[in-house]
N, C-alpha and C positions, 0 to 999 in steps of 0.2 A: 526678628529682632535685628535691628540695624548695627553696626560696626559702632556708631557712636554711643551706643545702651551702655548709661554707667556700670562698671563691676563692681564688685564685693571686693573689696583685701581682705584677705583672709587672715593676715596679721593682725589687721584693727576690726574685725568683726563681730561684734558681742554673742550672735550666735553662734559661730564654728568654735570661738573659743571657748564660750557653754562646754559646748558636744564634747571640745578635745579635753577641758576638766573632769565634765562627766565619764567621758571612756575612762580617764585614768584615773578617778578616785571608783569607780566599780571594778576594777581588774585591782586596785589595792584592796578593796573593802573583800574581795571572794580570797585572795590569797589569803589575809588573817582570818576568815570566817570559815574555810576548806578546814582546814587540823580542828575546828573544833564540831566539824561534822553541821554546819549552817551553809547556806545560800545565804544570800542577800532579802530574800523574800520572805524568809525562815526568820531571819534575826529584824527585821522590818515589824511582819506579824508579832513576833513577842516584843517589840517595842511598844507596839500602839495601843498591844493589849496594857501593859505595864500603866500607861501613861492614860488609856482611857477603858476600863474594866468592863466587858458585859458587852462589848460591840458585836454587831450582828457577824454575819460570815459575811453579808453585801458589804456592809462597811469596811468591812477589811482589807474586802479586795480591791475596793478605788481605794484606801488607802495605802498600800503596796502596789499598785498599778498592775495589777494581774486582774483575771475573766474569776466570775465567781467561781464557775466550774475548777480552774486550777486552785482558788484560795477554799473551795471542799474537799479537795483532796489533801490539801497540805494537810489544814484542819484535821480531818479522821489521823496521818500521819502525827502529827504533834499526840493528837487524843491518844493513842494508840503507845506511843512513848512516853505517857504521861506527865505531858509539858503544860498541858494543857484539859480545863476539865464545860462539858457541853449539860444541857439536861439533855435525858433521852428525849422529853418531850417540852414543846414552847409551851409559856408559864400563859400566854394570851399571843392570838396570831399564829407567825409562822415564827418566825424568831427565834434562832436559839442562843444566847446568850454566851460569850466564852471569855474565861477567866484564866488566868496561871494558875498552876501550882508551883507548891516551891521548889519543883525539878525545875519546873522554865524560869521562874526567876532567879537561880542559880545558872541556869544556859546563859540566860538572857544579860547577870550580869558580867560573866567570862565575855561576851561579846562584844557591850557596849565598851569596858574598856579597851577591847581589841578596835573598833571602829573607831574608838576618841582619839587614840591613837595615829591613826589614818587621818581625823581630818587635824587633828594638831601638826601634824608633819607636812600636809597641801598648805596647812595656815603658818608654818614657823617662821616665814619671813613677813609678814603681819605685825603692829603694836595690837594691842587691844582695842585701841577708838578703830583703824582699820578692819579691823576684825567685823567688828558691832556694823561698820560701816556697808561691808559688803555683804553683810546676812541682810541690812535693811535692801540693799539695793536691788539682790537678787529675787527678793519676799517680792517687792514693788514692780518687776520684772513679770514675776509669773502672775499676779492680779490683773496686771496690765494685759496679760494676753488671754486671762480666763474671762474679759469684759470683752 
């Protein structure tokens, strides 16, 4: 790479600034989520469960970005704390289907208002059209890189 290869600034870079959001809305989201005995993975999975009921364990774990193998262990953990309820066996397939109980939708929602929290306070300097605006931008952001 030669002396004249444009560089990045890193002040105006949409990717590093991503990264440096990212690092600091997850090192908020684990501080309010630590006291209530959650990871980020933990309150993730009782999200998606809330929001979409019956989702496999594979579904899960592309959805929390973790390997299946880590999203079956959480799983058996939730199960086991009765956060969360599996059949013993798949109804057709392999499949086991996993729902809340209302111990996790009690975790779940101690949680969500601890994380709404966290991004109301990244977004407090935002009106609401900006608000709307940078959830579209960033939605249009990650399509653009999963094409």
């Amino acid at each position: 790479m030669g002396q004249d290869a444009p560089r990045i600034e890193l002040a105006s870079s949409p990717g590093y600034l991503v990264k440096v959001v990212s690092s600091a809305l997850r090192s908020a989201m684990e501080d309010v989520l630590r006291p209530l005995g959650m990871t980020i993975t933990h309150y993730s999975c009782l999200e998606l469960l809330a929001q979409r009921p019956g989702l496999s364990s594979s579904d899960l774990a592309r959805g929390t970005f973790v390997t299946r193998q880590s999203m079956n262990v959480l799983l058996q953990s939730l199960q086991r704390d009765g956060l969360v309820t599996r059949p013993e066996q798949p109804a057709s397939g392999r499949v086991l289907p996993t729902e809340l109980t209302d111990a996790g939708r009690r975790q779940l929602a101690a949680a969500s208002a601890a994380v709404r929290a966290v991004e109301d306070r990244m977004t407090a300097g935002l009106d609401p059209a900006e608000r709307r605006r940078l959830t579209d931008l960033l939605d249009r952001c990650a399509v653009a890189l999963r094409t």
